[in-house]
C-alpha positions as CSV (number, residue, x, y, z in Angstrom):
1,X,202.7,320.6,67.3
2,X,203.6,324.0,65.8
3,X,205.2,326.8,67.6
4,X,204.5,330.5,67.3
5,X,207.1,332.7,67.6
6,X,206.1,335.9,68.3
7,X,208.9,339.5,68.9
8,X,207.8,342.2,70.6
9,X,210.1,345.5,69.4
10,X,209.4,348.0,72.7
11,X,209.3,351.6,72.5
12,X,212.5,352.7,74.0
13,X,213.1,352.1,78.0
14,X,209.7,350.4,78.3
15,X,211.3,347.0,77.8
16,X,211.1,346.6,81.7
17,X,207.4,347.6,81.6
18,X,206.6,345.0,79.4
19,X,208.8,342.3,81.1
20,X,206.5,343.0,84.2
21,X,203.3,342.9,82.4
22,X,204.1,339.2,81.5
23,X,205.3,338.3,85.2
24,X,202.3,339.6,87.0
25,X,199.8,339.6,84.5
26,X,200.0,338.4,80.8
27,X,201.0,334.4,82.1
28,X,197.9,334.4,84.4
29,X,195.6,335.0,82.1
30,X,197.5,332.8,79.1
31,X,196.8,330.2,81.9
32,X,193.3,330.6,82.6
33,X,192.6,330.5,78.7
34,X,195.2,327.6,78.2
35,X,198.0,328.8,76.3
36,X,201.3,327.4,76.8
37,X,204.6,329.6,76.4
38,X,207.6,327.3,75.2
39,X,209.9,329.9,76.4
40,X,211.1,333.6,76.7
41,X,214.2,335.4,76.0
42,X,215.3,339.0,75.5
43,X,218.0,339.9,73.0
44,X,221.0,340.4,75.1
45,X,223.0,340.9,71.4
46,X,221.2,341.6,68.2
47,X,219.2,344.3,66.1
48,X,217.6,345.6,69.1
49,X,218.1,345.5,73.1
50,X,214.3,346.5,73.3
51,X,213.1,343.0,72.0
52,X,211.1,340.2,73.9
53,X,211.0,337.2,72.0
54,X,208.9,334.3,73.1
55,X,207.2,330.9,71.6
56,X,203.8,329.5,72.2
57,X,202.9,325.9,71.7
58,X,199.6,324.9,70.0
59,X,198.4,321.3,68.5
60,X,197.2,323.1,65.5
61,X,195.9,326.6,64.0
62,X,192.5,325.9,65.3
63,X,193.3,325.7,68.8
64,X,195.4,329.1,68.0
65,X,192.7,330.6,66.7
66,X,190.3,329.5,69.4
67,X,192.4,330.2,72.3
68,X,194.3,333.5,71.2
69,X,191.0,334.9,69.9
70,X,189.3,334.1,73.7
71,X,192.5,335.9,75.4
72,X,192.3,338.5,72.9
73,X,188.7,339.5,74.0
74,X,189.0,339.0,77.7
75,X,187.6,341.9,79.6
76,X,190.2,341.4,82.4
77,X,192.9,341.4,80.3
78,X,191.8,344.3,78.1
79,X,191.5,346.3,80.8
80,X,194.8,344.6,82.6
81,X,196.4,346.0,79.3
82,X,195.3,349.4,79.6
83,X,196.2,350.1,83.0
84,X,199.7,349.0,82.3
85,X,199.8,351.6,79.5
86,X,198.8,354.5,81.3
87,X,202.6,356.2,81.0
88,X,202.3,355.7,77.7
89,X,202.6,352.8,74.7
90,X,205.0,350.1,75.5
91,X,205.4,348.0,72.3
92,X,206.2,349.4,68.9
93,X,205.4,346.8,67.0
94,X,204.9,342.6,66.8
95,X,206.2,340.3,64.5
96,X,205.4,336.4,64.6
97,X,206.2,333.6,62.9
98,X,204.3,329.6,63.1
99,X,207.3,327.2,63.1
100,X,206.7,323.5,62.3
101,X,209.7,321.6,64.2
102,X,212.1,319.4,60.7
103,X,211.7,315.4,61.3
104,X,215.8,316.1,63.5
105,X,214.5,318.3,65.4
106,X,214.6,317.8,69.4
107,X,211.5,319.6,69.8
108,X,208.2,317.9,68.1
């Protein structure tokens, strides 16, 4: 199993936007394409009070590929996206990470 990690930096006062995109949309279709989420959290101290950080589990880069690449190009959610832009851009920019769990750690 490896874990992505991904951070979403918001463009300031949009975090809320972005927070309902996931509740009412983004976890629907992650769902319907089979990608599992490992966990969410916003940064309640740190760098930035705009972030969303959240992991995704995958058996390997393959399925990642596979399945991210399939979400990616979903009409529904394309267009899902778009609609929830219409005030304006809500993230400034992504970061992610692929984290293999050590042989100690709780999580495999």
């Amino acid at each position: 199993m490896i874990y992505e990690m991904r951070v979403y930096r918001c463009v300031p006062g949009r975090l809320p936007a972005l927070i309902k995109r996931f509740e009412t949309v983004t976890l629907r279709m992650w769902e319907k394409h089979g990608i599992r989420q490992a966990g969410f959290w916003t940064t309640l101290v740190g760098e930035s009070n705009q972030d969303l950080t959240y992991l995704l589990a995958w058996t390997d880069m393959g399925e990642r590929e596979q399945r991210w690449n399939a979400f990616q190009s979903d009409p529904e959610w394309i267009a899902a996206r778009a609609e929830s832009e219409r005030d304006g851009a809500i993230v400034a920019n992504i970061s992610n990470s692929f984290l293999q769990p050590t042989a100690f750690s709780s999580v495999k």
